[in-house]
C-alpha positions, 0 to 999 in steps of 0.5 A: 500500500503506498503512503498517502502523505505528500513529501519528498520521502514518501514512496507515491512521490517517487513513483509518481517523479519516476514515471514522468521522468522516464518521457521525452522533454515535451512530454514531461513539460506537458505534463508538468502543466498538466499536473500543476492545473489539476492541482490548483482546481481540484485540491485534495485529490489524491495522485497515484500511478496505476498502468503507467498513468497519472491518476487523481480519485478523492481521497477519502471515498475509494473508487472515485476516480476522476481523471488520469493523464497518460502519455502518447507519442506526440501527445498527453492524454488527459481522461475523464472517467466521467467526461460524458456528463461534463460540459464542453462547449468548445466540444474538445472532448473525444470518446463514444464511451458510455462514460468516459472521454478525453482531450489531447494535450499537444502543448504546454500551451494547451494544457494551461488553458482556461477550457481545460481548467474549467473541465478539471472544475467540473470533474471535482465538483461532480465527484465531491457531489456523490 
């Protein structure tokens, strides 16, 4: 079991700093943005590795997971385990799923976006609303 506290000794921060050292440049910069938007809009959230993804559930209710991040060739791609009912006027989001969807990070630029916060927004509220 990993240890939930947060700190440079801690073995989910090690595992969480390897895996995203092991991407190319752009990628890791990407996802660095990334991991700094989930952050500051859903604070609390638990990060963890599972299947060479970044993952984000709260932390006190197991088995609600909210979004991951898992890096592509060229892209990063940020999931929503439920994005079918998010919002997304700007229609960014992919996927036929019943209830899961997904964007394509292909920049730092893009991965601090306002859009892009603002569906991180709405993920944490709908999971702190269950």
């Amino acid at each position: 079991m990993e240890n939930s506290v947060d700190g440079p000794n801690t073995s989910k921060v090690q595992t969480v700093e390897r895996l995203v050292e092991r991407f190319p440049t752009q990628i890791r910069g990407i996802i660095e943005v990334l991991r700094f938007v989930v952050k500051a809009n859903m604070p609390g959230a638990d990060e963890f590795v599972y299947h060479n993804a970044l993952n984000y559930k709260l932390s006190e209710m197991p088995g609600t997971w909210i979004c991951y991040m898992s890096a592509q060739r060229n892209y990063v791609r940020l999931g929503f385990y439920f994005g079918a009912n998010l919002f997304d006027p700007k229609e960014q989001l992919e996927g036929t799923g019943k209830r899961m969807r997904h964007i394509k990070v292909r920049s730092e630029e893009e991965a601090g976006t306002d859009e892009l916060a603002g569906l991180i927004r709405q993920a944490w509220a709908d999971a702190n609303n269950i």
